[in-house]
C-alpha positions, 0 to 999 in steps of 0.5 A: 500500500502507498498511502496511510490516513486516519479517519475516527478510529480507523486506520485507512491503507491505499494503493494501487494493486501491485502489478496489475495491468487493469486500474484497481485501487485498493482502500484497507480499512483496520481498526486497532490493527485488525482489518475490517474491510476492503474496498476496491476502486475498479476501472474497466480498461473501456472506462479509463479515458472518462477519467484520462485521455491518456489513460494514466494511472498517477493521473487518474489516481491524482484527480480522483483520490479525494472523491474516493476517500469520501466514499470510504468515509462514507462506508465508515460512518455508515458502518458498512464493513462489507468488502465492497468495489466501486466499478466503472465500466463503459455503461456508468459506475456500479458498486458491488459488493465483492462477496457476491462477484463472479469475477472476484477481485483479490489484493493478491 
């Protein structure tokens, strides 16, 4: 993970997903050193020009951090801990809740 905040009593580790060829950004949210849950930022290879012309990752990442980290927070003040993506695609942005996937999404 790259980056490290804090928001109430949890700790938030981001960063994009080692080695990946395809945009997934991932958010560990811990509480007192245990995680809680994982979310996923998710950008289909069709998606990534409505956020960069040149499909940048640095830039995508840049321009969109402080719109993600409100999502998460929203997810802690609703204490909704479930292990969730928010994906984008070619149709729109969909969140999905990655235990139901078929097409799972794994940090490794």
């Amino acid at each position: 993970m790259q980056k490290k905040w804090s928001y109430k009593n949890y700790e938030i580790k981001e960063g994009l997903k080692p080695g990946s060829t395809t945009f997934r950004y991932f958010f560990v949210v811990s509480e007192k050193g245990m995680k809680k849950s994982n979310y996923c930022v998710w950008i289909k290879d069709d998606a990534l020009s409505r956020f960069d012309q040149s499909k940048n990752f640095d830039t995508i990442i840049s321009s969109q951090r402080e719109n993600w980290g409100k999502w998460i927070k929203e997810k802690i003040d609703g204490q909704d801990f479930q292990n969730r993506a928010l994906k984008f695609d070619k149709t729109g942005e969909t969140e999905i809740n990655l235990s139901e996937m078929n097409e799972h999404v794994t940090m490794d």
